[in-house]
C-alpha positions, 0 to 999 in steps of 0.5 A, a space after each residue: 500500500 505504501 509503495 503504491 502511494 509513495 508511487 502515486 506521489 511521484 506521477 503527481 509531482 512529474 505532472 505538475 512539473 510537466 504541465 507547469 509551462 502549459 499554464 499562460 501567464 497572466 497580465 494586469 493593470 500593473 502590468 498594462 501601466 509599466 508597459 505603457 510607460 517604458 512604450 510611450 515614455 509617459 509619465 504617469 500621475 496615479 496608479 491607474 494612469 488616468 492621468 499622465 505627461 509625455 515625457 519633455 512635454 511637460 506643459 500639457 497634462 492628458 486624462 483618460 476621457 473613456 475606455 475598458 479593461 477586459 479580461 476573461 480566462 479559460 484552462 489554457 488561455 488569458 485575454 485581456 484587451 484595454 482601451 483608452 482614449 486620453 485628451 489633454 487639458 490644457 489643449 482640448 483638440 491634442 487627442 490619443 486613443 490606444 488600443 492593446 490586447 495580451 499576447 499570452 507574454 506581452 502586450 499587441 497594440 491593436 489600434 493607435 492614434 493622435 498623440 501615441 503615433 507621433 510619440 517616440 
């Protein structure tokens, strides 16, 4: 009986090690935020980066105006796509929309325009 079970042990642990890397990995707000400051050198003002200053554009300030975060998970796959359309407060026509889905180890940009295409 112990033998059977010290061998029932050892077939869990090989397939747990075994099924370790088919598990992806997930992303989050955090997640999303630190990309999106080292991608458009943003600096941002709050943890949700609702509102932020381009780096070496400090006089104008942009705020998240709309968008959405969505995630949804099964056995072998994470989607998350976030949406977010910022304006600039002291120039109401500097307008920039992004659109970014989870590629199961980093994030696609999937849509992009106003001020984040002319951003270095």
């Amino acid at each position: 009986m112990k033998k059977w079970l010290f061998f029932g042990f050892i077939v869990l642990i090989v397939a747990r090690v075994w099924a370790a890397p088919m598990y992806p990995t997930k992303a989050d707000e955090a997640d999303f935020i630190s990309w999106f400051e080292e991608t458009y050198s943003v600096q941002c003002e709050d943890e949700s980066c609702d509102a932020f200053t381009l780096i070496g554009d400090q006089t104008n300030t942009y705020v998240n105006e709309e968008g959405y975060m969505k995630q949804s998970s099964g056995f072998f796959t994470f989607d998350m796509e976030v949406r977010r359309l910022y304006r600039s407060v002291e120039e109401p026509e500097r307008v920039g929309k992004i659109e970014v889905r989870w590629n199961q180890d980093s994030f696609e940009i999937t849509e992009e325009t106003g001020i984040f295409v002319s951003s270095p």
